[in-house]
TINUTOR-782612 format. One record per residue: residue number from 0; residue in three letters; x, y, z of N, C-alpha, C in turn. Coordinates in steps of 0.05 Angstrom, whole numbers, plus 32768, in hexadecimal, padded with zeros to 4 digits. Layout:
<atoms>
(NUM "ala" (X Y Z) (X Y Z) (X Y Z))
...
</atoms>
This chain:
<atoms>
(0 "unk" (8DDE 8E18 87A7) (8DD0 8DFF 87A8) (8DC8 8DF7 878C))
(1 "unk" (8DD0 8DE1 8786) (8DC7 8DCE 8772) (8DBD 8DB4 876D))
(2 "unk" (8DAD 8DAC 8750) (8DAE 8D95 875D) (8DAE 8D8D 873D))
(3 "unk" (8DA7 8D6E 872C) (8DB1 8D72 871B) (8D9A 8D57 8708))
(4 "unk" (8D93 8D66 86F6) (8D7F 8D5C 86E1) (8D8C 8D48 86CA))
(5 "unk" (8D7B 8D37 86BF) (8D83 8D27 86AB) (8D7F 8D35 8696))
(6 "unk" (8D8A 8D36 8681) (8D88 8D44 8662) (8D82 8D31 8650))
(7 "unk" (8D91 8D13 8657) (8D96 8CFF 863C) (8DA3 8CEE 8647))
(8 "unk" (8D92 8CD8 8635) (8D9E 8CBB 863A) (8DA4 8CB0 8625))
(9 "unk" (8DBF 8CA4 861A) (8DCE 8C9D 8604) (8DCC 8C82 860D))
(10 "unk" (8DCA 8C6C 85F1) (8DCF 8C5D 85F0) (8DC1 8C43 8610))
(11 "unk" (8DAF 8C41 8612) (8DA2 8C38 8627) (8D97 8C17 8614))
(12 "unk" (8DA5 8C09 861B) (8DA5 8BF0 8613) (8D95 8BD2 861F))
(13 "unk" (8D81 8BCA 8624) (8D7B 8BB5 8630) (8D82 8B9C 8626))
(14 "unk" (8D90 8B94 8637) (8D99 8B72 862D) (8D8A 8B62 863A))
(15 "unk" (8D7D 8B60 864F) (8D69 8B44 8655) (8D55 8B5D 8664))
(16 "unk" (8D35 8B48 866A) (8D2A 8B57 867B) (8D2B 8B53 8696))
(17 "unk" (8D1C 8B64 86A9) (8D1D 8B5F 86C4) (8D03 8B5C 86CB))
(18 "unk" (8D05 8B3A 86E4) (8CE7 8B2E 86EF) (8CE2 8B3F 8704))
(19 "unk" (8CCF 8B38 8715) (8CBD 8B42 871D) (8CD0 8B34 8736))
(20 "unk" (8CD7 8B3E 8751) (8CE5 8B2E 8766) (8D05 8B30 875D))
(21 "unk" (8D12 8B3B 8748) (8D2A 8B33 8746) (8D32 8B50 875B))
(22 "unk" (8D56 8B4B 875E) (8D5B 8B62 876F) (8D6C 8B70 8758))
(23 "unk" (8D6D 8B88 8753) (8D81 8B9A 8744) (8D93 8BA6 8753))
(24 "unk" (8DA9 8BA5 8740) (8DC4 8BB5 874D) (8DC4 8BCE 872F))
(25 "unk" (8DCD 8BE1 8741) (8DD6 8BF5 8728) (8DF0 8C01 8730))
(26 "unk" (8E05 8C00 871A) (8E1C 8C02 8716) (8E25 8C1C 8707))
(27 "unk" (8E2D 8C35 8715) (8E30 8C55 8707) (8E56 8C55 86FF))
(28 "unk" (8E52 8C60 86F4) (8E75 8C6E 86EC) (8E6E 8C86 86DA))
(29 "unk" (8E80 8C93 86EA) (8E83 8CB1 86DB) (8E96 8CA7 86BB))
(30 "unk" (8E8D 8CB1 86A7) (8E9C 8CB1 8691) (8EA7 8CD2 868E))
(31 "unk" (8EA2 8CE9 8693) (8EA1 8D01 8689) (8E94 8D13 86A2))
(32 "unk" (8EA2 8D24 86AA) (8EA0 8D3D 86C6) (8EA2 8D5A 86B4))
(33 "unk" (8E95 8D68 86A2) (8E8F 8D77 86A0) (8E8E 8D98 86B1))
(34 "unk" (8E8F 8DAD 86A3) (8E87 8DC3 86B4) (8E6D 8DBF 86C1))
(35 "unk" (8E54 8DB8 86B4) (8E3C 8DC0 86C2) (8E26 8DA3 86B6))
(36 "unk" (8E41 8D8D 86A9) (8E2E 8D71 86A6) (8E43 8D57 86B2))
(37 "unk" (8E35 8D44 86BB) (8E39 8D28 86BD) (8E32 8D15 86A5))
(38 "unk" (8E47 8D09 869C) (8E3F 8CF6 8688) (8E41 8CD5 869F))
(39 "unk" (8E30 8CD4 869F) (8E37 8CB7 86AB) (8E28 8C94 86A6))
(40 "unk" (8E3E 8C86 86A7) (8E32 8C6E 8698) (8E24 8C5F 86B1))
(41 "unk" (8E0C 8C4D 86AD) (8DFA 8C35 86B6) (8DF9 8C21 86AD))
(42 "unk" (8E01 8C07 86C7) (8DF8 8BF5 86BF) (8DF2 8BE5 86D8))
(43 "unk" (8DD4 8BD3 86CA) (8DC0 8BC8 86D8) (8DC8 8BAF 86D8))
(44 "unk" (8DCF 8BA5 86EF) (8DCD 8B85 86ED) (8DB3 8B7A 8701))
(45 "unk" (8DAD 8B5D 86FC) (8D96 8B59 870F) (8D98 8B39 8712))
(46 "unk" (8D90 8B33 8733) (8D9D 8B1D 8738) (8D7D 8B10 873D))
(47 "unk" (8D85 8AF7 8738) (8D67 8AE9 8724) (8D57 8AE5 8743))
(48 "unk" (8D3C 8AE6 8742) (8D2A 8AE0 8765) (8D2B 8ABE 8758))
(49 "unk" (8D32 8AAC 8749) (8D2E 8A93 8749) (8D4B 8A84 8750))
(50 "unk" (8D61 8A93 8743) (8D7A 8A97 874D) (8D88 8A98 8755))
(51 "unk" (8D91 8AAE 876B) (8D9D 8ABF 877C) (8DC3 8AC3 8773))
(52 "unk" (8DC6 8AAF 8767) (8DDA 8AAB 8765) (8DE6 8AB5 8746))
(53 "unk" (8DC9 8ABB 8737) (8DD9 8ABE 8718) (8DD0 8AE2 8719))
(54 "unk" (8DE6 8AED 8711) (8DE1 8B06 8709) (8DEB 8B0C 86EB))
(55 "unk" (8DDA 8B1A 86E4) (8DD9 8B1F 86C5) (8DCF 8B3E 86C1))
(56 "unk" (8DE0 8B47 86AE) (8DDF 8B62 86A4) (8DC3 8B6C 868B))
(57 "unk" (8DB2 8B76 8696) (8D9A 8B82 868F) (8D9A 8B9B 8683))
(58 "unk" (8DA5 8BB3 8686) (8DA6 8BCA 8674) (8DBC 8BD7 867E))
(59 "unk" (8DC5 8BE8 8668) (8DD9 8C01 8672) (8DC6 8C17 865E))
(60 "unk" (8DDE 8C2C 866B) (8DD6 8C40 865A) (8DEB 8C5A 8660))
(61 "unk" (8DEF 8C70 8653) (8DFF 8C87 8658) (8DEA 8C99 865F))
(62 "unk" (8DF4 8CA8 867A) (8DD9 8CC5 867B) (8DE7 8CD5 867D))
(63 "unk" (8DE4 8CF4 867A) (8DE9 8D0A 8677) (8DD9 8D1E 8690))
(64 "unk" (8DE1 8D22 86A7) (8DD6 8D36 86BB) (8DE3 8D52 86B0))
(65 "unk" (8DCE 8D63 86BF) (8DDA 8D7B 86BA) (8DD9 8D93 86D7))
(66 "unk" (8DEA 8D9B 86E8) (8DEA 8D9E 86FC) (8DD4 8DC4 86F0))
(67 "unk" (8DC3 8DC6 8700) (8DB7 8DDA 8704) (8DB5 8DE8 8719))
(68 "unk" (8DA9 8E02 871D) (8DAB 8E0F 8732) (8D8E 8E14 873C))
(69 "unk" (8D83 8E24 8749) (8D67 8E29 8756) (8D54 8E2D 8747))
(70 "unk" (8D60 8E3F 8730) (8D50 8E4F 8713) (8D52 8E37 86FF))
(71 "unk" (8D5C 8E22 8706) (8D5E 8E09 86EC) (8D6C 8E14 86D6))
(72 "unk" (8D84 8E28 86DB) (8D9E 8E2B 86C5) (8DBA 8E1E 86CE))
(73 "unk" (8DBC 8E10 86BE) (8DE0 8E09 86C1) (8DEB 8E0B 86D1))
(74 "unk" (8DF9 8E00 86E2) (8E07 8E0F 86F6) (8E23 8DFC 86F4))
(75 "unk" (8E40 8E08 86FC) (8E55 8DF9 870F) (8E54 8DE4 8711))
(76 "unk" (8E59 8DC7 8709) (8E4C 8DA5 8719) (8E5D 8DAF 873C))
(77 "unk" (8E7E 8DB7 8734) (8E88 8DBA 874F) (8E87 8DDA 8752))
(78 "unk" (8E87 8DE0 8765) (8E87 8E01 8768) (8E98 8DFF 8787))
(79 "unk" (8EA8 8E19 877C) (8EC1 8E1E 8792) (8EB8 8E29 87B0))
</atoms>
């Protein structure tokens, strides 16, 4: 059993802000599958509460998980 912690966030960029009522979408892709990390990219879009219709890109960012085990060491991401 594992489960899997953030280490680092690269490059986390905000291009507009987000209101109060808007709805967010978040958008994952694996960039990098690792022995015992996930590199994977984010991005936030958010569709306007005055709007509905305009969606616009709000932040990304790259994160870095790291699959751990019970004791919080390293472990396998896949294990056989």
């Amino acid at each position: 059993h594992h489960c899997y912690v953030t280490v680092a966030m690269h490059a986390v960029e905000f291009k507009q802000p987000v209101f109060v009522g808007d709805v967010l979408s978040l958008y994952a892709q694996a960039l990098r599958i690792g022995r015992t990390s996930l590199n994977i990219q984010v991005h936030v879009r958010a569709r306007r509460r005055h709007d509905p219709e305009q969606l616009i890109d709000v932040t990304q960012a790259d994160v870095v998980f790291v699959a751990v085990d019970d004791a919080g060491k390293p472990t396998p991401v896949f294990q056989a």
